[in-house]
BALOBA-1460 file (C-alpha; in Angstrom, 3 decimals):
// residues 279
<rec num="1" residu="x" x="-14.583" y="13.315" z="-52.690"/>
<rec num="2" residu="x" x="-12.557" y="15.699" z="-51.311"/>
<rec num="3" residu="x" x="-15.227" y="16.536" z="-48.359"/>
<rec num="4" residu="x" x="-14.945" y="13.317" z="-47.119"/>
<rec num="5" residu="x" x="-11.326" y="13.191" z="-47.126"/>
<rec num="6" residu="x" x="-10.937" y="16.206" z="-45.143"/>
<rec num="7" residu="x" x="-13.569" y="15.391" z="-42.758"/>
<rec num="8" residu="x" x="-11.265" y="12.025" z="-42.139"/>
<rec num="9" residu="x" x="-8.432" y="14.228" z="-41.900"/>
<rec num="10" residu="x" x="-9.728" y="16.240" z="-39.132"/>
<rec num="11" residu="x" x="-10.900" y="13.727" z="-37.303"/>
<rec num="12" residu="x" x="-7.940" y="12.073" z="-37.175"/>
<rec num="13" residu="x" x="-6.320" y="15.508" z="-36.116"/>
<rec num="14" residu="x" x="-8.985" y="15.531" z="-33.721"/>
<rec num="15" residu="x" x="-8.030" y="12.380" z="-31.946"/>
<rec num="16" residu="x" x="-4.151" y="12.971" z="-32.178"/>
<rec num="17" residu="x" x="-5.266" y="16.462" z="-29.929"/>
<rec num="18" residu="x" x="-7.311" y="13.979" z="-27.699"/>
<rec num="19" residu="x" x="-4.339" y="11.847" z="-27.504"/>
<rec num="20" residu="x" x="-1.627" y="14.196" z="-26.751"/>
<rec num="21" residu="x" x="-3.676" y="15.875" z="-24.417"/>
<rec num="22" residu="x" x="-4.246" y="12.582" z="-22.353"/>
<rec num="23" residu="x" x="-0.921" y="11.372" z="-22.561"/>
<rec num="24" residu="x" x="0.216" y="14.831" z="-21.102"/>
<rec num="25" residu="x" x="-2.459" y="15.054" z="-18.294"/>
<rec num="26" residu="x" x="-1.023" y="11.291" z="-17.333"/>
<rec num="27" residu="x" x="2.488" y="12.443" z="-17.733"/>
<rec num="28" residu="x" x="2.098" y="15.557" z="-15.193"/>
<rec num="29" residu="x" x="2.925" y="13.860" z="-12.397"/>
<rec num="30" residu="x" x="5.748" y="12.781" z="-13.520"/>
<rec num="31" residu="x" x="7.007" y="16.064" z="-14.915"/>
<rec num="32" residu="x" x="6.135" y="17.910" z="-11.737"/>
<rec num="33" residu="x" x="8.088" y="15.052" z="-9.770"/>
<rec num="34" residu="x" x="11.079" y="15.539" z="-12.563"/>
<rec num="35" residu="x" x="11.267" y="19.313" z="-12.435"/>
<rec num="36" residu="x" x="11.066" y="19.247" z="-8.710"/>
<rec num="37" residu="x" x="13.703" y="16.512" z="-8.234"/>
<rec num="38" residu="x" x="16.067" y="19.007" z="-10.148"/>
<rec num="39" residu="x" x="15.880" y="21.952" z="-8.101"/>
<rec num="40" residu="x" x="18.633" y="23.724" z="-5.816"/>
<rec num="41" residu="x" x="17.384" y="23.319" z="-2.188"/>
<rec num="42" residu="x" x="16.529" y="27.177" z="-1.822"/>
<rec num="43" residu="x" x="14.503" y="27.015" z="-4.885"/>
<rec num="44" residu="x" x="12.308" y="24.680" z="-2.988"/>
<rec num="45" residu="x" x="11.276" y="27.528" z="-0.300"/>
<rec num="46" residu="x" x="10.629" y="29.966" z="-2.617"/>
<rec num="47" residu="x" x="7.140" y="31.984" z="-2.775"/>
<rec num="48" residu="x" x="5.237" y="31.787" z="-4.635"/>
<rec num="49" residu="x" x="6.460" y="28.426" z="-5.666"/>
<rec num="50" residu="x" x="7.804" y="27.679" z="-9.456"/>
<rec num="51" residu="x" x="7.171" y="24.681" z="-11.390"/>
<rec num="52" residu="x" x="10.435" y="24.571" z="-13.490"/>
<rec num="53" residu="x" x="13.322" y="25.424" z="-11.254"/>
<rec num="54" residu="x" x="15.099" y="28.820" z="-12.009"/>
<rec num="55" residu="x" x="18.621" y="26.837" z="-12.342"/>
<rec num="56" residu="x" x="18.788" y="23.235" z="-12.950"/>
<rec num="57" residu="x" x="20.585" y="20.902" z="-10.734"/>
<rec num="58" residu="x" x="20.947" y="17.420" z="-11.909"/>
<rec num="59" residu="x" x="23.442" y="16.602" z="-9.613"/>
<rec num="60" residu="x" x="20.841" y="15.730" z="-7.515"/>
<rec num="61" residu="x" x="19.959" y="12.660" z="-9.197"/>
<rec num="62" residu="x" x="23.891" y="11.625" z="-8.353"/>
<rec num="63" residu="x" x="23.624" y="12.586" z="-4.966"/>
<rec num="64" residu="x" x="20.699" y="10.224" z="-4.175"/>
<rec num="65" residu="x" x="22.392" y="7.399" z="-5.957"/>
<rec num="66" residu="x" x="25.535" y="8.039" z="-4.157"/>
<rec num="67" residu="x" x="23.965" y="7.853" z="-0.822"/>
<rec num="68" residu="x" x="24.619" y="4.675" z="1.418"/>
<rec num="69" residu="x" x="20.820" y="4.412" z="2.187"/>
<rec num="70" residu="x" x="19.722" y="4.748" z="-0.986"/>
<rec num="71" residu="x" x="21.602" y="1.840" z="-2.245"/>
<rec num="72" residu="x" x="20.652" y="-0.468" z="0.493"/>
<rec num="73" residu="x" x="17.148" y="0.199" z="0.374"/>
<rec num="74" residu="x" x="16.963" y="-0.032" z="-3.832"/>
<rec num="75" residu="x" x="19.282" y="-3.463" z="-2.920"/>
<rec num="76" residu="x" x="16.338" y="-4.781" z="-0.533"/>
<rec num="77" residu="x" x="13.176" y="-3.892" z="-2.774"/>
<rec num="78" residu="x" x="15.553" y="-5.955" z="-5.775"/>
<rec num="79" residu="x" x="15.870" y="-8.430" z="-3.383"/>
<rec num="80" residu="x" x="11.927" y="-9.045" z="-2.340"/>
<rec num="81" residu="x" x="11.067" y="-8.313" z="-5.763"/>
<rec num="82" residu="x" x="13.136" y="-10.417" z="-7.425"/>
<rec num="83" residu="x" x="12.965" y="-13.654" z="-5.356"/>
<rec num="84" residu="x" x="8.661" y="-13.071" z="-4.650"/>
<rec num="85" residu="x" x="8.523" y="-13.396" z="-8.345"/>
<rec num="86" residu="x" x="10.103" y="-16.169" z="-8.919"/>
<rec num="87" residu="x" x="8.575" y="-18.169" z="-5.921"/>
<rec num="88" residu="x" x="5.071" y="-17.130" z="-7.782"/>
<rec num="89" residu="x" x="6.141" y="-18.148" z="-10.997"/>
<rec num="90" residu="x" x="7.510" y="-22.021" z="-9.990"/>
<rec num="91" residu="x" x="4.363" y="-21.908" z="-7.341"/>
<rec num="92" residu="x" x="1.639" y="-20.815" z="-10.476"/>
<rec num="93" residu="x" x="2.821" y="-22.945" z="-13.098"/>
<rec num="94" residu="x" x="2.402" y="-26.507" z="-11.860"/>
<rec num="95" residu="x" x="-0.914" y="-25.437" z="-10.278"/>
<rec num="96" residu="x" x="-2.773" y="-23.674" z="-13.617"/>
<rec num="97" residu="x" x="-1.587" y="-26.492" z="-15.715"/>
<rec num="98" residu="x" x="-2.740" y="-28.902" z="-13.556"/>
<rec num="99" residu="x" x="-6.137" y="-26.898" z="-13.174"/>
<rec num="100" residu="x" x="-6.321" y="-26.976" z="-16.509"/>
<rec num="101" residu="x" x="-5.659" y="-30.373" z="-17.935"/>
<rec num="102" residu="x" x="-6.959" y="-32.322" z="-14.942"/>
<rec num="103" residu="x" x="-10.569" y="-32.739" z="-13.575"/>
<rec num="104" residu="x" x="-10.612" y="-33.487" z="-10.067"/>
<rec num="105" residu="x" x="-13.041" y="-33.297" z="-7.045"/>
<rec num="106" residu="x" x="-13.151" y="-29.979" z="-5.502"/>
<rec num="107" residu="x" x="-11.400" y="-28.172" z="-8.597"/>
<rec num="108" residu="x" x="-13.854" y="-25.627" z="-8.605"/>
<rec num="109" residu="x" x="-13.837" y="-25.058" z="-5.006"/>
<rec num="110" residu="x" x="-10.034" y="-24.761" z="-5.514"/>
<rec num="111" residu="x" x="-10.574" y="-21.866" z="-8.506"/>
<rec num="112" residu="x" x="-13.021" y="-20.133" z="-6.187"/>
<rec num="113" residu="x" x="-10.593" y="-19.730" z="-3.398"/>
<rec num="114" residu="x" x="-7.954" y="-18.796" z="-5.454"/>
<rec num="115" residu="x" x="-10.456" y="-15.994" z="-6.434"/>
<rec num="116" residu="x" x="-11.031" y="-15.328" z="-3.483"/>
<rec num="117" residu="x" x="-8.211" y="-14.661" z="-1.767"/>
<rec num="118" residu="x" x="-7.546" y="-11.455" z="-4.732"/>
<rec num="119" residu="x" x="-10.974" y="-9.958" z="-2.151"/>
<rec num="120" residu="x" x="-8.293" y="-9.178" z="0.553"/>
<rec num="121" residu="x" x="-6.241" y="-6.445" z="1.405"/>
<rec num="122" residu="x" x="-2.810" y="-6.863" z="2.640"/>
<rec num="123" residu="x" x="-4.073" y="-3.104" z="4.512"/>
<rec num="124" residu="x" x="-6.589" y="-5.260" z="6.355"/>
<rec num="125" residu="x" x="-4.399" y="-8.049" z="7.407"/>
<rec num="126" residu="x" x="-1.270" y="-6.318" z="8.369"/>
<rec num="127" residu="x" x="-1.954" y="-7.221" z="12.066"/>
<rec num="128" residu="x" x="-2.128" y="-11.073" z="11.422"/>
<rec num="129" residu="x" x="0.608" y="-11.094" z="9.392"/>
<rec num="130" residu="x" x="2.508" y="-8.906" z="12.023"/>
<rec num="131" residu="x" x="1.538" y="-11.411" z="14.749"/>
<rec num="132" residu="x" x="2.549" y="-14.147" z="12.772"/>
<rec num="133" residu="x" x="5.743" y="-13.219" z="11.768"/>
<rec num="134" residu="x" x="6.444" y="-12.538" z="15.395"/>
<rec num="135" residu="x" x="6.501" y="-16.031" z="16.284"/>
<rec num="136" residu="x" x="7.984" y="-17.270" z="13.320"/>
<rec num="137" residu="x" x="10.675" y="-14.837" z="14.687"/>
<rec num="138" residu="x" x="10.578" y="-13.105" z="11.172"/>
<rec num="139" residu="x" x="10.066" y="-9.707" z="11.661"/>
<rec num="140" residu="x" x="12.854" y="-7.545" z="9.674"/>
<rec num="141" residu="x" x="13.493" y="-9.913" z="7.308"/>
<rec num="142" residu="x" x="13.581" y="-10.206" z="3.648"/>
<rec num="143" residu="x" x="11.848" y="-13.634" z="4.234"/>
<rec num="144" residu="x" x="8.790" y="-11.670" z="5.647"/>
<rec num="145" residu="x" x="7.819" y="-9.408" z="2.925"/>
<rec num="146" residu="x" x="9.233" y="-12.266" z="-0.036"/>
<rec num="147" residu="x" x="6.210" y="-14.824" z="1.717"/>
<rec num="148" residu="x" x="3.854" y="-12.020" z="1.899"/>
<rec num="149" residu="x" x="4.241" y="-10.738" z="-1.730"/>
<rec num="150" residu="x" x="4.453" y="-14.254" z="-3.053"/>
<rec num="151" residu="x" x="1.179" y="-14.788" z="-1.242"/>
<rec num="152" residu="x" x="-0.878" y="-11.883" z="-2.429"/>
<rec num="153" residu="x" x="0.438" y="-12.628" z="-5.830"/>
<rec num="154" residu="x" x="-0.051" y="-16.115" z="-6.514"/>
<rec num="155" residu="x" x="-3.723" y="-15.968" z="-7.196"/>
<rec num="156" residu="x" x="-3.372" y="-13.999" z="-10.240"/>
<rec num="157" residu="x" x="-0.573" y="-16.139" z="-11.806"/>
<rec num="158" residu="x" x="-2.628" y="-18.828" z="-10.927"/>
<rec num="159" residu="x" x="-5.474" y="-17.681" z="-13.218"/>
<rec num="160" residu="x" x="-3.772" y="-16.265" z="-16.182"/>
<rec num="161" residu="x" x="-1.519" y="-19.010" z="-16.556"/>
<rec num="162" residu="x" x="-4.913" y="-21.367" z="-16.178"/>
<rec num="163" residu="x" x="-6.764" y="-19.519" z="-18.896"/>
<rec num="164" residu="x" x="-3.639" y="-19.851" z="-21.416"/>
<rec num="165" residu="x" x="-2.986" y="-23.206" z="-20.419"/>
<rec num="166" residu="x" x="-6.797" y="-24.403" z="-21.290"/>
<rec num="167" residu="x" x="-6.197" y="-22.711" z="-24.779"/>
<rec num="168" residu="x" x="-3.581" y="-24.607" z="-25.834"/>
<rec num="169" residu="x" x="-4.911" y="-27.937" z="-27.885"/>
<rec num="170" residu="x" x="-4.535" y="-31.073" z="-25.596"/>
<rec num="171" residu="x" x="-3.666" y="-32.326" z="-29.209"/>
<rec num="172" residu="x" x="-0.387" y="-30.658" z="-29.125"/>
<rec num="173" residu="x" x="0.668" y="-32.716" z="-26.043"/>
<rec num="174" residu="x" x="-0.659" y="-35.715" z="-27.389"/>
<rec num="175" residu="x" x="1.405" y="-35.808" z="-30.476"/>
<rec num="176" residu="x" x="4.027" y="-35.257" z="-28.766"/>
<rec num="177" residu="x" x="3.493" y="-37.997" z="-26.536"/>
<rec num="178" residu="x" x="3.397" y="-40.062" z="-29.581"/>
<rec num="179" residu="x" x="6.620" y="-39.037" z="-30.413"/>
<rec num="180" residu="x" x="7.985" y="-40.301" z="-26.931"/>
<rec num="181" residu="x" x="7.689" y="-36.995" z="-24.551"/>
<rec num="182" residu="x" x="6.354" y="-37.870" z="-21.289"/>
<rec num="183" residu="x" x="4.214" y="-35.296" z="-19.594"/>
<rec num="184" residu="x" x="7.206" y="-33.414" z="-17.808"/>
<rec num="185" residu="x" x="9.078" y="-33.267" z="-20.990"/>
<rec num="186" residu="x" x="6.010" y="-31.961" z="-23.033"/>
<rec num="187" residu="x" x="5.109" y="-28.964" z="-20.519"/>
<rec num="188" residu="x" x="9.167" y="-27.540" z="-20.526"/>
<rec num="189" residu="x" x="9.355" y="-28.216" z="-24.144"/>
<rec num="190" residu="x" x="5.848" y="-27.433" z="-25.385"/>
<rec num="191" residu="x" x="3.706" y="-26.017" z="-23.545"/>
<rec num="192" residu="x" x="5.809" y="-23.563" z="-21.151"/>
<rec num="193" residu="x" x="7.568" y="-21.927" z="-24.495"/>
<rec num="194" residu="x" x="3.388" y="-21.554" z="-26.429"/>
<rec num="195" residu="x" x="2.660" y="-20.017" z="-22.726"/>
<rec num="196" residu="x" x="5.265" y="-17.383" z="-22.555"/>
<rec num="197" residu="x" x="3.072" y="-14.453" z="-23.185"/>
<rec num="198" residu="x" x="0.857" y="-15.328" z="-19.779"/>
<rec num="199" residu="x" x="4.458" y="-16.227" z="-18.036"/>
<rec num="200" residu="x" x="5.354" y="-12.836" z="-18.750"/>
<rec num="201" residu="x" x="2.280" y="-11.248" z="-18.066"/>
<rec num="202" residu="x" x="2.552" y="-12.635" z="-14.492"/>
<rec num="203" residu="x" x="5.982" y="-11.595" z="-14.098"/>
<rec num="204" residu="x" x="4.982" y="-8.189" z="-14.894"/>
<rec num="205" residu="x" x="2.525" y="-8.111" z="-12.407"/>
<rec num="206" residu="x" x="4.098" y="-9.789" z="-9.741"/>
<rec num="207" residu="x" x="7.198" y="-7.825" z="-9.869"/>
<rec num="208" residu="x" x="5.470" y="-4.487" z="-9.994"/>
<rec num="209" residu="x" x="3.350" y="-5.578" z="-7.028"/>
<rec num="210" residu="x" x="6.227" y="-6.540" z="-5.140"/>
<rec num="211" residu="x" x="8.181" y="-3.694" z="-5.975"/>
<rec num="212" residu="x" x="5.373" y="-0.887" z="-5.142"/>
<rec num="213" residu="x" x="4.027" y="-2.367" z="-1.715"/>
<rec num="214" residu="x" x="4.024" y="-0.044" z="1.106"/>
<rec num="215" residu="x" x="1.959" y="-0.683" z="4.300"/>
<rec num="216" residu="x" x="3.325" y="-4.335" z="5.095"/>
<rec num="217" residu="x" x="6.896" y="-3.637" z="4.435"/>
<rec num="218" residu="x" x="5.922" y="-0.709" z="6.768"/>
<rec num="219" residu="x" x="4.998" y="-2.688" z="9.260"/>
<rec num="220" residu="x" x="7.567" y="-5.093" z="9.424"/>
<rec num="221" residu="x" x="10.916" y="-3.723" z="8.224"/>
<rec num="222" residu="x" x="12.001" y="-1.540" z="11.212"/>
<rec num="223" residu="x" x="15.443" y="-2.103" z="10.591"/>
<rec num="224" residu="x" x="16.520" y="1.391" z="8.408"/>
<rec num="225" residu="x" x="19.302" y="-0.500" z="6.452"/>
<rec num="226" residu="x" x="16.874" y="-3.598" z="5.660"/>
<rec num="227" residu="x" x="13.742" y="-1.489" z="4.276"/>
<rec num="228" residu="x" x="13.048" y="-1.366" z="0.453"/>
<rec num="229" residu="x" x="12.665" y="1.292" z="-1.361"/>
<rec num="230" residu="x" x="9.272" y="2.140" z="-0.830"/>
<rec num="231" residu="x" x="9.487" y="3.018" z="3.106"/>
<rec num="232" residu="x" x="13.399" y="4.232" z="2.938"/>
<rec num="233" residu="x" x="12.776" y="6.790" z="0.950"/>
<rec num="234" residu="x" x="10.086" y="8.893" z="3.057"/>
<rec num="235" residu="x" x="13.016" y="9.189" z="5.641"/>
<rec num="236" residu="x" x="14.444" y="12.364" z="2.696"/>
<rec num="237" residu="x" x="11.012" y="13.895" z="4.743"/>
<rec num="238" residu="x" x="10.736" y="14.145" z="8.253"/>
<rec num="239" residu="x" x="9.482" y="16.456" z="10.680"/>
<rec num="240" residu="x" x="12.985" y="17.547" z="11.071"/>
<rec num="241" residu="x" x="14.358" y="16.976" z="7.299"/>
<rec num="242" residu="x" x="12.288" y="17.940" z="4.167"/>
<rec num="243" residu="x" x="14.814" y="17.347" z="1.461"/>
<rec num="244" residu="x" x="12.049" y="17.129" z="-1.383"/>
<rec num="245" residu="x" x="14.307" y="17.408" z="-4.134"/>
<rec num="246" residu="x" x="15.854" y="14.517" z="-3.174"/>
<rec num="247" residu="x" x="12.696" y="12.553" z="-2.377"/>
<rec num="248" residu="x" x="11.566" y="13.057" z="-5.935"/>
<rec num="249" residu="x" x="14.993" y="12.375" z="-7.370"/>
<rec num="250" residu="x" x="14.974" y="8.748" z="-5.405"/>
<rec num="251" residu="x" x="11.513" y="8.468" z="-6.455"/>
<rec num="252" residu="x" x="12.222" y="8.745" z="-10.193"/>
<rec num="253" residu="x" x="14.915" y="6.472" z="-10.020"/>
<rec num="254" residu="x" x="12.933" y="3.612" z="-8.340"/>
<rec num="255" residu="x" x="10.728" y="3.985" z="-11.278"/>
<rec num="256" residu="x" x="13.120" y="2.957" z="-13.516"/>
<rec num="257" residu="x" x="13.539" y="-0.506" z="-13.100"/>
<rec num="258" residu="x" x="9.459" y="-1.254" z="-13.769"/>
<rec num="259" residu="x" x="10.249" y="1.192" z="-16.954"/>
<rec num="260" residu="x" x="13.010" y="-0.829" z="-18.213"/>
<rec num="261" residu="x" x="11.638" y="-4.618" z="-17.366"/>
<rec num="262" residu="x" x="8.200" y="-3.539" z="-18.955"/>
<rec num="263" residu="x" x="9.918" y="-1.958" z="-22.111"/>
<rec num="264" residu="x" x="12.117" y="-5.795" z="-22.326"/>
<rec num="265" residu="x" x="8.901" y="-7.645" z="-22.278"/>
<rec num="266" residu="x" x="5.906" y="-5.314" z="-23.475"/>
<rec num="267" residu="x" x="5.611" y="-6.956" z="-26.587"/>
<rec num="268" residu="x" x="4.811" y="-10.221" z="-24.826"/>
<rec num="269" residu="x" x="2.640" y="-8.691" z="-22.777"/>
<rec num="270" residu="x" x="-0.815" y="-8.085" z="-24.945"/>
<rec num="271" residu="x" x="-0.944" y="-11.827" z="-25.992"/>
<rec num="272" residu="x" x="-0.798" y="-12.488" z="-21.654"/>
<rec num="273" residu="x" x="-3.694" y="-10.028" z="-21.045"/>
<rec num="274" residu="x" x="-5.583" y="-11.535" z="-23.807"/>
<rec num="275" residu="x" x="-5.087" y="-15.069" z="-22.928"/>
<rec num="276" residu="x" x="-8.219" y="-17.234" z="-22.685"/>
<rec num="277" residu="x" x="-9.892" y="-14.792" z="-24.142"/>
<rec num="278" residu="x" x="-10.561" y="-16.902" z="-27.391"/>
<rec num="279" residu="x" x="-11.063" y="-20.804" z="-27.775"/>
């Protein structure tokens, strides 16, 4: 008996050391990106280089949330973030549940374009989009990248919230039409508050997305006060300026946000990535 148990025990040992040692390899970056972000700007120079600075300055971390730019470009990525999520959210909803409850010619045509349109980059049609904007005279605007998020996002929402909608009993509805809901009054009172797991689940993923585009805010923010946070911050590193302490600083800092709204709504979030999953 006791063979057994200590063969259990060290496997279990076994897999902690597999764990930590994953969890640390994944973590690295981050570390690196911490320890450099903390460094005196001669420390930075120094050969050969150091991976824990010789004399910790924090007050780095201050200075980048102290500066002017900073704060205007962590105010714009809010901004697109925020408002491309919600426009995703009131866009998705209507459209699953009515994908799900309703048969109707061309539904699966619908479903397969949907599907489709996750194929394409917005890397490959930053040009159209450029042009396009151009002549909707939207080109350094928050109305530009909040469209083209929303757009590159919808497709997912639209599927998640599908599959969870389809799993919920049509009896459920039913009863409560019984009672005297009408079909409005049964999705915001029933069926919206069963679907919250695949709600947040496409929050999640439509803020992160939002928040951690590059190439078209890129392309059309030129504006230096209007960027988000994505494209403002590479301006710490120029040709003329390489201030990489404070280009990791900003760039822990605009990871905190996506830290804090996943650890709100993480427990949510396996029931989301699951949904459909089980009739």
């Amino acid at each position: 008996m006791r063979a057994p148990g200590r063969r259990r025990a060290a496997r279990r040992a076994a897999l902690s050391a597999v764990g930590l040692l994953l969890a640390l390899v994944v973590l690295s970056p981050y570390l690196v990106m911490i320890f450099t972000a903390a460094k005196p700007e001669g420390e930075l120079r120094v050969a050969p280089p150091r991976l824990t600075p010789l004399h910790w300055r924090p007050g780095n971390f201050l200075e980048v949330l102290a500066d002017p730019g900073f704060q205007g470009w962590l105010g714009a990525s809010l901004v697109v973030a925020l408002a491309s999520t919600v426009i995703v959210v009131l866009a998705a909803t209507p459209a699953a549940y009515y994908t799900a409850r309703h048969r109707f010619p061309g539904r699966s045509a619908f479903l397969l374009l949907v599907l489709i349109t996750q194929m394409f980059s917005p890397t490959a049609l930053v040009v159209g989009l450029y042009r396009q904007f151009f002549e909707l005279d939207l080109v350094d605007t928050y109305a530009a990248l909040i469209l083209t998020n929303a757009a590159f996002n919808l497709a997912f929402a639209i599927w998640i919230l599908r599959a969870f909608f389809a799993s919920i009993p049509r009896e459920i509805e039913e009863a409560a039409a019984v009672d005297g809901c009408d079909r409005l009054r049964a999705l915001l009172r029933i069926t919206l508050p069963l679907s919250l797991p695949a709600i947040v689940t496409a929050v999640i993923f439509a803020f992160i997305a939002a928040w951690n585009e590059y190439i078209v805010a890129l392309t059309l923010m030129t504006d230096p006060t209007r960027k988000p946070l994505t494209v403002g911050i590479t301006s710490y590193v120029t040709a003329y300026v390489q201030h990489w302490n404070h280009l990791f600083a900003a760039s822990v800092i605009a990871i905190v946000p996506v830290v804090v709204l996943f650890a709100l709504i993480e427990r949510h979030l396996v029931g989301g990535l699951t949904a459909g999953s089980v009739k």
